[in-house]
LUMMI-436251 format. One record per residue (C-alpha): residue in one letter; z, y, x. Coordinates in steps of 0.1 Angstrom, whole numbers, padded with zeros to 4 digits, always signed. Each point is the difference from the previous one (the first is absolute). Layout:
AZYX;...
This chain:
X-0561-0033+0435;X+0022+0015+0034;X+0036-0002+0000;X+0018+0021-0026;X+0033+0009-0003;X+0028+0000-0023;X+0018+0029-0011;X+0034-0012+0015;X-0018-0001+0031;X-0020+0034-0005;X+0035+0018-0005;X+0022-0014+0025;X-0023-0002+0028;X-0001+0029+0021;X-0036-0010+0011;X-0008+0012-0037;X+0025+0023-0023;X+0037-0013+0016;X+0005+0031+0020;X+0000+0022-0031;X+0028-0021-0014;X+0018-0018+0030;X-0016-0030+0000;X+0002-0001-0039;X+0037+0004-0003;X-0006+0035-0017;X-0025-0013-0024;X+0019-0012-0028;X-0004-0039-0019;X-0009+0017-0031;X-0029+0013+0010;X-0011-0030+0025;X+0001-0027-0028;X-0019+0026-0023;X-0027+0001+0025;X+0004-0034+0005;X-0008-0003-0041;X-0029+0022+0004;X-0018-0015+0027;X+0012-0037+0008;X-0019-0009+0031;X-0034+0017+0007;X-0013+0023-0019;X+0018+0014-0030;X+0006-0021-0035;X+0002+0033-0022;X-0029+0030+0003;X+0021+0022-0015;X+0036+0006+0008;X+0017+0026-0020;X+0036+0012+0017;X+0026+0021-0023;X+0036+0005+0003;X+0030+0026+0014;X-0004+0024+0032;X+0010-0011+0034;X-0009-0041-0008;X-0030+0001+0023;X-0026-0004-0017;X-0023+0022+0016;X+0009-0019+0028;X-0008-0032-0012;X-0033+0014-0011;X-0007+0007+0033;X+0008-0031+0020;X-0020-0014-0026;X-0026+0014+0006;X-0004-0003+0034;X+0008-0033-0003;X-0034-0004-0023;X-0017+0015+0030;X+0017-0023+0029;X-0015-0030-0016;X-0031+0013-0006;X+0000+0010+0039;X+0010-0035+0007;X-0028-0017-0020;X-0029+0000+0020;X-0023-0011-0034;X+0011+0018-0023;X-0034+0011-0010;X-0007-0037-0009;X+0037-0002-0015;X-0011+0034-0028;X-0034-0003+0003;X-0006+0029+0015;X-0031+0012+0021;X+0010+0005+0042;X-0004+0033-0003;X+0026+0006-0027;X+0029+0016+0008;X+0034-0006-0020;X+0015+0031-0010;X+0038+0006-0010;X+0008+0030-0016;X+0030+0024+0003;X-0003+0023-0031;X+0009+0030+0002;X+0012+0023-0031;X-0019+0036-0002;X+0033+0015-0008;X+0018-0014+0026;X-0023+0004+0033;X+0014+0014+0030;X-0005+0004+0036;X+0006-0042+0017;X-0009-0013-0038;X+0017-0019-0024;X+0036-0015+0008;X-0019-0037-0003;X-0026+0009+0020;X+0025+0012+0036;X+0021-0023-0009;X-0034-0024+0007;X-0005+0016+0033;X+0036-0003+0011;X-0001-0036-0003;X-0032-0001+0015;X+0010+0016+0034;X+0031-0019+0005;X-0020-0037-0006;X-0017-0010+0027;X-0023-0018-0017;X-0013+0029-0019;X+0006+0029+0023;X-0023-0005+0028;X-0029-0016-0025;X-0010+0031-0022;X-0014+0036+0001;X+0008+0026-0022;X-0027+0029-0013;X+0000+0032+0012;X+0014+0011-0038;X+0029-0024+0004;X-0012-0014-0033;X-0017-0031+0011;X+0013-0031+0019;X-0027-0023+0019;X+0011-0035+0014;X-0020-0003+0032;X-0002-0042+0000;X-0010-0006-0040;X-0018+0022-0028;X+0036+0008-0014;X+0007+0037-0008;X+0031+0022-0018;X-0011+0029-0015;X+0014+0031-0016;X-0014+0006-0034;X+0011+0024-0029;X-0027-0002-0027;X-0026-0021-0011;X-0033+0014+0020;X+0021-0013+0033;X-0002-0034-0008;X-0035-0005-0010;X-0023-0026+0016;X+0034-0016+0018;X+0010-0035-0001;X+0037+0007-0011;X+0018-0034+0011;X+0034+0019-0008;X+0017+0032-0010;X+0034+0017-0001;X+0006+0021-0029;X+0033+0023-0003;X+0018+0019-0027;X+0029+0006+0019;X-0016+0029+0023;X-0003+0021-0025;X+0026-0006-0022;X+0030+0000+0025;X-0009+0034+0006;X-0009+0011-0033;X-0036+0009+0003;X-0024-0007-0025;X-0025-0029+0001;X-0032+0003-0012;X+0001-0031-0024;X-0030-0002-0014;X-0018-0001+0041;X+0025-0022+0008;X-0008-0021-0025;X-0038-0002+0008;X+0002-0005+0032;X+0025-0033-0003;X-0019-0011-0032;X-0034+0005+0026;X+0016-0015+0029;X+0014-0032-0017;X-0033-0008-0018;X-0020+0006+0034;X+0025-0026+0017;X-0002-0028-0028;X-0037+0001-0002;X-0011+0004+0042;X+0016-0039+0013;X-0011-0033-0005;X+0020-0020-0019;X+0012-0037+0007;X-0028-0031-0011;X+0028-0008-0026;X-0007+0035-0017;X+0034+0012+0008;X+0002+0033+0022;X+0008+0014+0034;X+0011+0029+0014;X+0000+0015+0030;X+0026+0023-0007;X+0024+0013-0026;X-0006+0033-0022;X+0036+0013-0007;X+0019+0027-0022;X+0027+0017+0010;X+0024+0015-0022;X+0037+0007-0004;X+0020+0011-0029;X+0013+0034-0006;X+0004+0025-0029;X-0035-0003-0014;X-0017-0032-0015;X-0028-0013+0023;X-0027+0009-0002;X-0026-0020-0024;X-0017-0018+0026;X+0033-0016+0010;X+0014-0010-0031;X-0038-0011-0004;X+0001-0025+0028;X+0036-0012-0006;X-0008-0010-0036;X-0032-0020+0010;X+0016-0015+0021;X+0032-0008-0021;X-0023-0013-0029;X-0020-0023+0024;X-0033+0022-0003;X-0002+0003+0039;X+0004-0032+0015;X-0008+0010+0033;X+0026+0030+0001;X+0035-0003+0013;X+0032+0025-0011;X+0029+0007+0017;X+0028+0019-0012;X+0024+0008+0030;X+0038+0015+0000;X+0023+0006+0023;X+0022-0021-0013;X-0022-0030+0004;X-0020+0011+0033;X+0036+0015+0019;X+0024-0031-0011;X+0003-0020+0032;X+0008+0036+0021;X+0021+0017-0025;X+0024-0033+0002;X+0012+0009-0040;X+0030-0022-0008;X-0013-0016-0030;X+0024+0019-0025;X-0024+0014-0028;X-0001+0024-0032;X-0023-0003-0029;X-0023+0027-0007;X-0015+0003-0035;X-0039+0007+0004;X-0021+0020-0027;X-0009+0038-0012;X+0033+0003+0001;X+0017-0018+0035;X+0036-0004+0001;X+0028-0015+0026;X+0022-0027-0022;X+0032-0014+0001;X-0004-0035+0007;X+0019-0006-0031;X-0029+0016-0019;X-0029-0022+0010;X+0002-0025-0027;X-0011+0034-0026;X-0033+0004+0018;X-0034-0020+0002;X+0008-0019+0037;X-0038+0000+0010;X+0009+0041+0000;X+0032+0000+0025;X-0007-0001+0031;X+0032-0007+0031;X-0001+0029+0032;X+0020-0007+0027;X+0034+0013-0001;X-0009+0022+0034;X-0023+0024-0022;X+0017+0008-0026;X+0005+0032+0004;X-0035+0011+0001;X+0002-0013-0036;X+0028+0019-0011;X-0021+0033+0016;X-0032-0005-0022;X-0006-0034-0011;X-0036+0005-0011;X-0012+0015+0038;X+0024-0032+0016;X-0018-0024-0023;X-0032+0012+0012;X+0004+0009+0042;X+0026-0028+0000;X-0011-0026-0021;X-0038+0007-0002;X+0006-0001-0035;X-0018+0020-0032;X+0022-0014-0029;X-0024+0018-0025;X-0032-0015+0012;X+0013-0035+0009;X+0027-0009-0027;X-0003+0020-0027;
């Protein structure tokens, strides 16, 4: 196998994805030691990585380095059609879907955000064509594409390595999503990607790349195939699939320098800010301590703070 690289070294080297985030400095630790979970050296430990949590964490950003980080290696590995058992004449596709209901002119926000990164990295920018569409990404030195797809009939007869799939589109602007397509299509996708690769002579499996759901929490519940993945993988009936479950709170510590002074917050149907005197009168796996800094986002509406701030759905997880 060629030279691959870590993902320290794919986000802080400006040869790869640095310049989108000065050298790394921008991207935070949060999401560098998930990634760092997700795929330890190589290619990726998990096949399915599903990403919830509140707006503005990054995690469509993550999603995307991750991504392209699937597809550096792949670049870099001169036999990886011995390493997947794959035919030379396969190409590895990645796929960038792309809801009906929220197509527009440049596509999805994961899909430009792709191409940004793409012309700022030297290593990518000079190395790939794009179709006359705009839909379709062609490395020029290895059978490694990025496509575009929004429904099922797009993706068959590919070899889908890896694929980005995103709530947030739609439901940050309040659109509808068709469900039931969307649905399909992931449902589609991940089977296709579990069954085209080799596996390892031990029996365990490889992957070339990761399939991941996006999704953050707002006013509605998610949508079935989210809570579908989370409890699989929360009762250990998808070992290969990975969750995450960001917040601001978590991802933003280290630049928000918060003092350390803390409130409790009561979680459940019916969330509630408590006097530290009262703590002892509720179940303590259900209280929860927020930096002193945000407090007042709780005292506005604790439910929406719980949720954009603390990527938390007290009536799905606790109750």
């Amino acid at each position: 196998m060629s030279e691959q690289i870590t993902i320290e070294r794919f986000v802080n080297d400006c040869n790869y994805v640095g310049n989108s985030f000065e050298g790394g400095g921008l991207f935070y630790d949060y999401w560098l030691e998930t990634l760092k979970a997700i795929t330890p050296e190589g290619y990726p430990k998990y096949q399915e990585w599903v990403s919830t949590g509140g707006i503005g964490t990054g995690k469509t950003t993550a999603a995307v380095v991750n991504l392209l980080f699937n597809v550096c290696n792949l670049i870099l590995d001169e036999n990886r059609h011995k390493t997947f058992g794959t035919t030379s004449d396969c190409r590895f596709i990645f796929a960038i879907v792309n809801p009906k209901s929220s197509k527009s002119m440049g596509g999805s926000a994961e899909w430009q955000l792709c191409n940004r990164m793409m012309v700022s990295s030297p290593f990518f920018s000079c190395s790939y064509t794009t179709s006359e569409k705009g839909n379709m990404i062609d490395f020029n030195d290895a059978p490694v594409s990025i496509y575009s797809v929004s429904k099922v009939s797009e993706s068959l007869g590919l070899n889908i390595a890896g694929a980005i799939f995103s709530t947030c589109d739609v439901e940050a602007t309040g659109k509808e999503l068709d469900v039931e397509g969307f649905t399909q299509l992931y449902y589609s996708i991940l089977r296709r990607a579990e069954s085209r690769f080799l596996g390892n002579d031990d029996g365990s499996k490889k992957f070339p790349g990761s399939v991941m759901l996006v999704s953050l929490f707002n006013k509605r519940d998610f949508i079935p195939l989210v809570r579908e993945r989370i409890d699989a993988i929360s009762n250990r009936q998808a070992p290969d699939a990975f969750w995450s479950n960001s917040s601001v709170i978590t991802v933003k510590k280290k630049a928000w320098k918060f003092s350390g002074k803390t409130f409790p917050v009561f979680l459940g149907s019916d969330p509630q800010i408590l006097d530290p005197s009262e703590t002892d009168e509720f179940i303590q796996s259900h209280i929860i301590q927020v930096p002193m800094e945000l407090k007042e986002y709780f005292e506005k509406d604790i439910k929406m703070a719980l949720q954009d701030i603390a990527g938390i759905r007290p009536q799905y997880s606790r109750d």
